[in-house]
C-alpha positions in Angstrom: 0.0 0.0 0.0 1.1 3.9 -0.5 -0.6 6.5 1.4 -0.7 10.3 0.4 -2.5 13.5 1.8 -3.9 15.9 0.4 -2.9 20.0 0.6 -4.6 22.6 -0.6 -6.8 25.8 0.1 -9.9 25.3 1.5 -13.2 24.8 -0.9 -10.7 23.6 -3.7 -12.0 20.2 -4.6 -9.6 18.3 -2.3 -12.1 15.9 -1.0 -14.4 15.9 -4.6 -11.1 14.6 -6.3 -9.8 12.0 -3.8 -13.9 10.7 -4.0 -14.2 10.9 -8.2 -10.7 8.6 -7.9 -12.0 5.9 -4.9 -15.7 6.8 -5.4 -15.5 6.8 -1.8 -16.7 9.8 0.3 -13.8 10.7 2.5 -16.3 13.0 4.4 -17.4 11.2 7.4 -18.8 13.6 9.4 -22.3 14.4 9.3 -21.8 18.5 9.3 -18.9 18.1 6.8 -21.7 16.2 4.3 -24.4 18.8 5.3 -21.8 22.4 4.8 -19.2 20.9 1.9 -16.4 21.2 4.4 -14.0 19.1 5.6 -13.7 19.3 9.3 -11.3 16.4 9.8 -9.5 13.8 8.9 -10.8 11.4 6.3 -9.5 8.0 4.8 -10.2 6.6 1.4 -8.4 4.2 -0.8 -8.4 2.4 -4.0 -6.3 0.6 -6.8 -5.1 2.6 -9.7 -5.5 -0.3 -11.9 -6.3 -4.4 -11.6 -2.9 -6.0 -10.6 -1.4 -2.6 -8.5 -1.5 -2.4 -5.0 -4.0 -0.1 -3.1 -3.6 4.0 -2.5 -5.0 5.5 0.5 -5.8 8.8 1.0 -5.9 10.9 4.2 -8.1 13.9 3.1 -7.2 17.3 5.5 -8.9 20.1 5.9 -8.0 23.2 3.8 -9.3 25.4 6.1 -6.8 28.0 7.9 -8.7 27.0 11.4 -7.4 24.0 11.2 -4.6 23.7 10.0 -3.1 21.5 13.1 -5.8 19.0 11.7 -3.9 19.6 8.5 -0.5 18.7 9.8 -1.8 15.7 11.6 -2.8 14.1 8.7 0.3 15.2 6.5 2.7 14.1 9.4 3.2 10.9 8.8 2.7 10.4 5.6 5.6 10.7 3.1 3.5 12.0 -0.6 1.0 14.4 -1.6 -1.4 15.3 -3.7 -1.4 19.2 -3.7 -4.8 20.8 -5.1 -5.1 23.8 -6.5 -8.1 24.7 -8.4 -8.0 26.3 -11.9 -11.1 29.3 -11.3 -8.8 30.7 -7.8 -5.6 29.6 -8.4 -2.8 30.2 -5.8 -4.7 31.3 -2.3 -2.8 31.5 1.2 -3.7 28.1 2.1 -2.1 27.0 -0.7 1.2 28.5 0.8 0.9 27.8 4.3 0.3 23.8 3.1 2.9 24.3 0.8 5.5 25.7 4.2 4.6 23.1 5.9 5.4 19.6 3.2 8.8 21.8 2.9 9.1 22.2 6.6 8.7 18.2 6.8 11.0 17.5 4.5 8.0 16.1 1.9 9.9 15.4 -1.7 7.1 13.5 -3.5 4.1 14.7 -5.0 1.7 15.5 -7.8 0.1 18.7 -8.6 -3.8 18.2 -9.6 -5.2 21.9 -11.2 -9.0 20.9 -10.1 -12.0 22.8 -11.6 -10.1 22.8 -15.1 -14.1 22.8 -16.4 -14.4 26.1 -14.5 -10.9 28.1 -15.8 -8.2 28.0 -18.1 -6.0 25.6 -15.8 -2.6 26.5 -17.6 -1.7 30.1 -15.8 -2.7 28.3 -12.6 -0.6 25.6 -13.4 2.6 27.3 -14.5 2.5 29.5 -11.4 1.8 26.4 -9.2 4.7 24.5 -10.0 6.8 27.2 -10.2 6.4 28.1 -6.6 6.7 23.9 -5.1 9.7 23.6 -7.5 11.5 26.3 -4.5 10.6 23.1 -1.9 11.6 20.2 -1.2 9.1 19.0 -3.6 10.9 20.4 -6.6 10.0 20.0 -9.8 6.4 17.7 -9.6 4.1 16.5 -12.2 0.9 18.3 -12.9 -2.1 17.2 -14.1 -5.3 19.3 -14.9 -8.5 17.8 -13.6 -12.5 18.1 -13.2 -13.6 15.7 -10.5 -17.4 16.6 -12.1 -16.8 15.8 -15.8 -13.9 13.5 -15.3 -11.3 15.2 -17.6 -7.8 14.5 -16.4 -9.0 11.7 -14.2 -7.0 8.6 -15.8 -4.0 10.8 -16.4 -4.1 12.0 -12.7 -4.5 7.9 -11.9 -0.8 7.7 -14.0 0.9 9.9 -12.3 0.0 8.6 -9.1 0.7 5.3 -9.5 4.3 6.5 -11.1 4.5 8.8 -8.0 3.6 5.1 -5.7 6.3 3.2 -7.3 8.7 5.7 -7.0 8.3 5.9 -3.2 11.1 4.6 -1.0 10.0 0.7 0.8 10.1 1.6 4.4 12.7 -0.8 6.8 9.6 -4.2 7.3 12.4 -4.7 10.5 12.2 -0.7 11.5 10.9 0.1 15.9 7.1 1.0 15.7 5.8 4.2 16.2 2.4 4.7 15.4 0.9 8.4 15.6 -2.8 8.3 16.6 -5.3 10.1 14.5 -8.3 8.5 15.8 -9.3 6.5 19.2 -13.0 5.0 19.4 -15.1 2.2 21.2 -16.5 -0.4 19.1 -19.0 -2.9 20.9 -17.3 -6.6 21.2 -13.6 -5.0 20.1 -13.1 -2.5 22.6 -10.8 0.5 22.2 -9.6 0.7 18.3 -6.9 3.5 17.0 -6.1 4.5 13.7 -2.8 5.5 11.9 -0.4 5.9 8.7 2.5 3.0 9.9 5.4 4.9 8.7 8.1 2.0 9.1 8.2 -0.9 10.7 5.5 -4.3 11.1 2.6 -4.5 13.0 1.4 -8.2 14.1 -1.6 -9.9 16.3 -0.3 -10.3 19.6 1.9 -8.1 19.5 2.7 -5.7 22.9 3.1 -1.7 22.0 3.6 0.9 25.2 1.9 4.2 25.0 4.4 7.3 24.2 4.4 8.6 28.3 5.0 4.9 29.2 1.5 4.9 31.7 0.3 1.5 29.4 1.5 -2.0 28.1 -1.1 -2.5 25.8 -1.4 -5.9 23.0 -2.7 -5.7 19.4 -5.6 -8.4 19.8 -6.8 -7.6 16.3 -5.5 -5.7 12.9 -7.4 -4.2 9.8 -6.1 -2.3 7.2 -8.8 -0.9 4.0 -11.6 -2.9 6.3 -10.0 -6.4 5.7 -8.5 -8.2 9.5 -4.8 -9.1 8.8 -2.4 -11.1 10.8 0.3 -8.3 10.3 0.5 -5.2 8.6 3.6 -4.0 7.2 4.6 -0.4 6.0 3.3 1.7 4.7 0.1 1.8 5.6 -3.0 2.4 7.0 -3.9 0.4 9.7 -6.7 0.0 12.5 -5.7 -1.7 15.6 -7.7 -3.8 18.1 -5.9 -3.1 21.7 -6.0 -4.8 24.5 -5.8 -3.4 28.1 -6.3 -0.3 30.4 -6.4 2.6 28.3 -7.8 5.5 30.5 -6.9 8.7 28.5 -4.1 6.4 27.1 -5.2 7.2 23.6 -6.4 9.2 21.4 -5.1 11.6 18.6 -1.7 13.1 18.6 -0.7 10.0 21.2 1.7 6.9 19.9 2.4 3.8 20.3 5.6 1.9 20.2 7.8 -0.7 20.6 8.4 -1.3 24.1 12.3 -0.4 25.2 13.5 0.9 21.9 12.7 4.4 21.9 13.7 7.6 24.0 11.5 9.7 25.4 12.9 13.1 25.6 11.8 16.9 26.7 15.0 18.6 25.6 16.1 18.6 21.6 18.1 20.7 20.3 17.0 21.7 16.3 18.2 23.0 13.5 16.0 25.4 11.8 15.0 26.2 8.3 14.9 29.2 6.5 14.2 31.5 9.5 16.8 33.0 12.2 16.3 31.3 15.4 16.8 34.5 17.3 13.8 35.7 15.3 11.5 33.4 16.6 9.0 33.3 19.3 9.9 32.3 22.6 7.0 30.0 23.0 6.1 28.1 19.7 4.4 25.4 19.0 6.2 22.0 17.7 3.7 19.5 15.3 5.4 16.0 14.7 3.4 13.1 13.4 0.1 13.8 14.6 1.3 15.2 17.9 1.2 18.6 18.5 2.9 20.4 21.5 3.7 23.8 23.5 7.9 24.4 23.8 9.8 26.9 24.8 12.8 28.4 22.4 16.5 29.2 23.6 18.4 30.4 20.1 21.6 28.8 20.8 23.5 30.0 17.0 22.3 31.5 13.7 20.0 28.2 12.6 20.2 26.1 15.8 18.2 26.3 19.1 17.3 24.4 22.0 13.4 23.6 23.2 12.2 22.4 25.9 9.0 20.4 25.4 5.9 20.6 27.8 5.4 16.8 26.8 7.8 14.3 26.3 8.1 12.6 23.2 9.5 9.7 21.3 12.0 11.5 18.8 15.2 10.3 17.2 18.0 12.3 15.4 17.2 13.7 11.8 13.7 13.5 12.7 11.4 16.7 11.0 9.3 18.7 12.1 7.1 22.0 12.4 7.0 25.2 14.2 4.4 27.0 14.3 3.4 30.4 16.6 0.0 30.0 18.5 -2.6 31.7 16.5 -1.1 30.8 13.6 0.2 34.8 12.9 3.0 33.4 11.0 4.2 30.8 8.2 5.8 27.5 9.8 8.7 26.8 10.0 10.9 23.4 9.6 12.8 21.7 11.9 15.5 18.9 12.2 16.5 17.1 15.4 20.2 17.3 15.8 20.1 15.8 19.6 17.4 14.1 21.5 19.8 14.0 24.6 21.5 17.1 24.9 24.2 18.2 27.3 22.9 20.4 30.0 23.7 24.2 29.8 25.0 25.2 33.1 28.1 27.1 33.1 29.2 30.6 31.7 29.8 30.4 27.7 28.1 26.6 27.5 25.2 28.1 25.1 28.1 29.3 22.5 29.6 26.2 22.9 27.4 24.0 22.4 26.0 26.3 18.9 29.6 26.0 17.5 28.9 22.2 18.0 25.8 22.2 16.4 27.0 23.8 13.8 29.2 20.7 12.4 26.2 18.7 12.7 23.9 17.4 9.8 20.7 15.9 11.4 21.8 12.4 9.6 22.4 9.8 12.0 25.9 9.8 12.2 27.4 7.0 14.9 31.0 7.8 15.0 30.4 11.4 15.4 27.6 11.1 17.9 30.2 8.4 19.5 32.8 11.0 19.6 30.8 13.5 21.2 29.3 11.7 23.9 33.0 9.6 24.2 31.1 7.2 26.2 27.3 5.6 25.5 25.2 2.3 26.1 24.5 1.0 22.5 21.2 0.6 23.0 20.7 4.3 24.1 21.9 5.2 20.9 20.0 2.8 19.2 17.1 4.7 20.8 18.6 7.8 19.4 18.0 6.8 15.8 21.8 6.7 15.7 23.8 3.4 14.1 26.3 1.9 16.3 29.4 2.3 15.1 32.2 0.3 16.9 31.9 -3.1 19.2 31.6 -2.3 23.1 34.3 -2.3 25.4 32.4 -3.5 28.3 28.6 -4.7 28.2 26.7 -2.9 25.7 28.9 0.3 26.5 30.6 2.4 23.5 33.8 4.3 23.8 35.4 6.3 21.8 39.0 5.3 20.9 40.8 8.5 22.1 38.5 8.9 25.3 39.1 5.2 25.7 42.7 5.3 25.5 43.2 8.9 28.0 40.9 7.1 30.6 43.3 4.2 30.5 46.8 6.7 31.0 44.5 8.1 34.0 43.7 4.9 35.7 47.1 3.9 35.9 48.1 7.1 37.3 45.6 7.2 39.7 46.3 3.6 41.1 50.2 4.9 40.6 49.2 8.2 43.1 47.1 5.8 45.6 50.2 3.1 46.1 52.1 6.6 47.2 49.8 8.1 49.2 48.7 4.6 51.0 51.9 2.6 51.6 50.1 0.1 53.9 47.3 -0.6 51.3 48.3 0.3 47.8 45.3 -1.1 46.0 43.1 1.7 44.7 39.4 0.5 45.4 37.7 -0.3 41.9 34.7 2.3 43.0 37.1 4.8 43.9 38.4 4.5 40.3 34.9 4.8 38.9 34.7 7.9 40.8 37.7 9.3 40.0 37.3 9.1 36.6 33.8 9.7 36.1 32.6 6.6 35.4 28.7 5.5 34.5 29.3 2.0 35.4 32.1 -0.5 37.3 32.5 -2.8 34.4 34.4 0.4 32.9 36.6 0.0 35.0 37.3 -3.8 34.8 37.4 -3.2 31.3 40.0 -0.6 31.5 41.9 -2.5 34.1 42.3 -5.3 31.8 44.2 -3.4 28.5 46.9 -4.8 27.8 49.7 -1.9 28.4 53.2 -0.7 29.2 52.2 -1.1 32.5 49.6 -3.8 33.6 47.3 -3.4 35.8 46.6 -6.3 38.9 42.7 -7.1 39.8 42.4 -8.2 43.3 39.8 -8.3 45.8 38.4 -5.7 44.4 41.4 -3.1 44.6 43.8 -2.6 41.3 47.1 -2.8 41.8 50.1 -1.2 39.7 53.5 -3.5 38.6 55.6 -4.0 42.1 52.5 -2.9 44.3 50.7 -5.8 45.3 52.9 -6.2 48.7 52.8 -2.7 50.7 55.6 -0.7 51.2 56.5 -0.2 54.7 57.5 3.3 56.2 60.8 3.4 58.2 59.0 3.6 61.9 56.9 0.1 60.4 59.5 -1.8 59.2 62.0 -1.2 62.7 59.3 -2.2 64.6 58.6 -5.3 62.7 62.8 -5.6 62.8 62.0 -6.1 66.0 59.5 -8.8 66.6 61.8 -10.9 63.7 64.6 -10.5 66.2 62.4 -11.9 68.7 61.2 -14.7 67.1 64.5 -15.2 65.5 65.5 -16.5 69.2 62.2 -18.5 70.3 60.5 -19.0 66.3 57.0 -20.4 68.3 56.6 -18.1 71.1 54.6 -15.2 69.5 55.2 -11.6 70.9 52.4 -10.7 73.8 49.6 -7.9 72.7 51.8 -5.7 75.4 55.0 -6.2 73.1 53.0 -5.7 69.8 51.5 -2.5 71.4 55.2 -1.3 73.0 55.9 -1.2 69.1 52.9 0.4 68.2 51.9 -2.9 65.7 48.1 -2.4 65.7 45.7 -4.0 64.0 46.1 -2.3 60.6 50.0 -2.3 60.7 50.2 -5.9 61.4 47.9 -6.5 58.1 50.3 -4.6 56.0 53.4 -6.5 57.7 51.5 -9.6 56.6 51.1 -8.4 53.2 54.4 -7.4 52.7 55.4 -11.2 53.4 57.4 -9.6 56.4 55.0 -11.7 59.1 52.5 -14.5 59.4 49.3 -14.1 61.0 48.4 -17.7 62.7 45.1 -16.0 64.1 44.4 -13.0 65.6 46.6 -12.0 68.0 49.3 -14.8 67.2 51.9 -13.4 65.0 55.2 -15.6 63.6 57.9 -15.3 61.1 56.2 -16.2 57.5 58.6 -19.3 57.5 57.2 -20.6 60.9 54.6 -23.1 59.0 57.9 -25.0 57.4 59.8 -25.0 61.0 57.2 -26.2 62.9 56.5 -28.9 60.2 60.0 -30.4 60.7 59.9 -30.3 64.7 56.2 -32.2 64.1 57.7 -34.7 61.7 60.9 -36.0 64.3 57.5 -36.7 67.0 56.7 -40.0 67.3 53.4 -40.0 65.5 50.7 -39.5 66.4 50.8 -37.0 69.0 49.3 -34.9 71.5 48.8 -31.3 71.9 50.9 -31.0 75.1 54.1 -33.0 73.2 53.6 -30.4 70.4 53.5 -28.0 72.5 56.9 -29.2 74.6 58.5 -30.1 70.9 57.8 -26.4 69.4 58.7 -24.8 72.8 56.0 -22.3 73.3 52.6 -22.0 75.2 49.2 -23.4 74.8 48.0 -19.5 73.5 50.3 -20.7 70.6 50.3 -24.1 70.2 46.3 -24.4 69.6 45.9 -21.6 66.7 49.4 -23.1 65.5 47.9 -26.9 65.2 44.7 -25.3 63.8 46.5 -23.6 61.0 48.3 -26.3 59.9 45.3 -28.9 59.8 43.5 -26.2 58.1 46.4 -26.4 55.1 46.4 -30.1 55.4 50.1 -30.8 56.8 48.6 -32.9 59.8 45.2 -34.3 60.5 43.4 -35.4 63.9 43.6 -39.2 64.8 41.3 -38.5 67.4 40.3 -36.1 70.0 43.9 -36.2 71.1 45.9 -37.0 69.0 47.1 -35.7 65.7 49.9 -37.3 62.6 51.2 -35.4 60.1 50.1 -36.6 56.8 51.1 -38.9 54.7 49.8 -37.5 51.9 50.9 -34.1 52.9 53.2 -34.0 49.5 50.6 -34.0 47.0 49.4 -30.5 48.9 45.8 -32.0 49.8 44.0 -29.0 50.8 46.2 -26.6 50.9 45.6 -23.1 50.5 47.9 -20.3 48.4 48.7 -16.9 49.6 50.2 -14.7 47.3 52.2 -13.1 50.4 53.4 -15.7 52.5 56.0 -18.4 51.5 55.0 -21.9 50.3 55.3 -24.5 53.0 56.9 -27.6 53.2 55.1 -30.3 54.4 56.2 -32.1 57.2 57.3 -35.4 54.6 58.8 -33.1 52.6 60.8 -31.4 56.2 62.0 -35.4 56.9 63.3 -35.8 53.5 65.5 -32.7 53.9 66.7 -33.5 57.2 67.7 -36.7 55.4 
């Protein structure tokens, strides 16, 4: 299916044509019938010939009151059929239509020159497509027509189906976005909508969220020209069965979409045609699809400004649109979206900034620049954006660009670098202090970053990051004398741990002890017992010469040192397998104790002989 509208100054024959072509009356309303003049919206269709596919017309009012009914049936709907008629020729109608199909971008139509029974239609004609060739129309076919005598008619019918076959196939794979341009109640079906599908495929079952995100709501049924379909594809126009709560959900000027795949903004920023955005109104009012609504205008440069939108709305980048002042005192004017998530202007000088950015950009999707500016982006908020993704994440479904990428890599590694300095005792740099040091969205940056290969790599652990040579602190001068000390001690009597008194004389706490431990200088058995990190070998070999098995008091007497010791001690080495319990008693050392049965590693301690690996050295 194609689908046009129609333009043109009111009383011109716009609705007499479109119903001598369908012979279908596109007035529905009973007062339309009754004064000859189309109020609203109307939708008629037929087949230009036996084997080509259907034409549907939405018929607008001409009308200067309402021309927001005009531009929500001309929204979405990519051709016209622009009337002028032959005995009146160009009125201001005709130009304020004309603005707005430029404004939108519009480039294909056909000129119809109606009432050529009533008026030489050539003058009217020449002048006509003079002034749409100055549009984004350009140059268009013309055709002079008499919907009462017929004259014109089958020529009209061969332009039109060139005009449909010359119209670009919409994506069938493209996100929905319906625009509403009617919402009723039918007994048995429930609530029904109506709309021009611009892109995309509509099937039964469905699930399409309202454009403010209040409803959920599933296509239970689908008609398009009054036959039920199992899907509906693009374009065309389509009636849709919906299924579930829909208080004040719908109706025109609402949408419907696909659910998660569009952003809903209140902020673009625009460039804008033909007039001077300084020149415009403050307040304005913006007309996309069949949506029209109030925003308010901040010029940012010559052609570029900013509005902020009293309803969100589902936009994308290098979407068009219209401006138009309330009370209509002046032509539209045209608009392209540049950004639907714009950069907030706070500081001093950020409005000129942002304008001499603008100014570079086109309004066509462009992923690599858009990556650039934003440096770092979800892929799926761009997709949102109407934006192609341009590059393969670096973490989840997060974009970077290269440079950005490659300068927050530098400043990790000289943040972790500064942290190591500033906290000798615990050098790793917590992975959420990174993420806030660097301004970070989300953690898995950081992982991401953390794992580059580089000059100098980067350690994960625990969640800290640690720099080349940093995983063991670095222990100030006062630190490392006092732990001189307790090794001197225990250098004497290796089993008879320093008392809390001692550890406290030296000013070991809690904290400095952990850093000793890390640095591989001590070995904490538990808390509060503290030995040289070799003590797990020694006392292996004094276990080993015991007759076997043994108890906890000749363990004790064998490794010279108290019971506050000797439990933890025996503990800790069950624990890494190099003796087991016999009994309640009694414990061996293992005999499988060389395979390293359940053992544990740590990075800052020695390995540790077992005790059958002790005898065969004393051997």
């Amino acid at each position: 299916m194609r689908v046009l509208a129609t333009a043109g100054h009111v009383d011109h024959g716009k609705s007499a044509l479109v119903r001598a072509l369908t012979g279908m009356e596109p007035d529905r309303l009973e007062e339309e019938r009754r004064r000859g003049l189309t109020l609203d919206l109307g939708f008629v269709w037929t087949r230009l010939g036996p084997d080509e596919e259907h034409i549907a017309f939405v018929d607008v009012p001409g009308h200067e009151k309402f021309v927001a009914t005009m531009l929500a049936g001309v929204g979405p709907v990519p051709a016209v059929l622009f009337v002028v008629a032959a005995d009146q020729g160009w009125q201001p109608q005709s130009q304020e239509h004309l603005a707005i199909l430029d404004a939108l971008g519009v480039r294909h139509a056909v000129l119809a020159v109606t009432r050529s029974d009533l008026a030489d239609p050539e003058p009217v004609r020449a002048d006509a497509v003079e002034r749409i060739a100055e549009t984004s129309l350009g140059k268009v076919p013309s055709v002079a027509v008499s919907a009462v005598t017929g004259a014109g008619l089958d020529e009209l019918r061969t332009e039109l189906d060139r005009l449909a076959r010359s119209l670009p196939e919409p994506p069938a794979d493209a996100d929905v976005r319906l625009w509403l341009d009617r919402a009723f109640t039918v007994r048995g079906h429930g609530t029904v909508v109506t709309g021009t599908l611009g892109a995309g495929t509509l099937r039964v079952g469905d699930r399409l969220v309202t454009g403010d995100g209040s409803a959920v709501l599933r296509v239970r049924g689908l008609q398009c020209l009054h036959e039920e379909r199992a899907d509906v594809r693009a374009v065309a126009r389509v009636a849709v069965k919906l299924h579930g709560s829909v208080d004040g959900a719908v109706r025109r000027g609402q949408v419907l979409l696909t659910p998660d795949r569009w952003l809903v903004t209140e902020v673009i920023d625009v460039r804008i045609a033909v007039e001077p955005a300084r020149e415009l109104p403050r307040t304005v009012v913006l007309h996309i699809g069949t949506c029209a609504v109030v925003a308010a205008v901040r010029p940012l440069g010559e052609d570029t400004a900013r509005l902020t939108l009293r309803q969100a709305l589902p936009l994308r980048v290098g979407d068009r649109a219209v401006l138009r002042e309330p009370g209509g005192r002046r032509m539209p004017c045209g608009v392209t979206v540049l950004d639907v998530q714009p950069p907030r202007l706070t500081r001093r000088g950020a409005g000129r900034a942002r304008a001499a950015e603008l100014a570079d950009m086109t309004g066509r999707p462009d992923g690599a620049g858009e990556l650039r500016r934003r440096r770092l982006v979800r892929s799926s908020e761009l997709s949102a954006m109407g934006v192609p993704v341009p590059a393969m994440p670096v973490a989840g479904d997060w974009l970077a660009d290269e440079v950005h990428w490659a300068e927050l890599r530098e400043r990790l590694g000289a943040e972790v670098e500064r942290y190591a300095e500033q906290h000798p005792l615990e050098p790793g740099l917590p992975a959420e202090a990174a993420r806030r040091l660097l301004g970070l969205p989300d953690r898995s940056l950081v992982d991401a970053l953390a794992g580059l290969p580089g000059a100098s790599e980067l350690v994960r652990k625990q969640g800290r990051l640690y720099g080349p040579g940093s995983l063991r602190p670095t222990l100030p001068p006062p630190l490392a004398a006092a732990v001189e000390a307790v090794r001197r001690d225990l250098a004497q009597a290796p089993f008879r741990a320093p008392e809390a008194d001692r550890l406290n004389e030296l000013g070991l706490n809690r904290k400095a002890l952990a850093a000793a431990v890390s640095a591989g200088a001590l070995l904490t058995v538990t808390d509060g017992i503290v030995l040289l990190p070799e003590a797990g070998d020694q006392a292996a070999a004094v276990l080993r010469r015991l007759p076997q098995p043994f108890t906890l008091s000749e363990a004790r007497r064998a490794l010279d040192t108290t019971r506050r010791v000797a439990v933890p001690l025996l503990e800790f080495l069950d624990a890494r397998g190099y003796t087991e319990r016999v009994d309640d008693q009694r414990r061996r050392c293992r005999s499988d104790a060389g395979s390293g049965g359940g053992r544990e590693s740590n990075p800052f301690i020695n390995p540790i002989v077992t005790c059958e690996d002790s005898e065969n050295q004393d051997k």
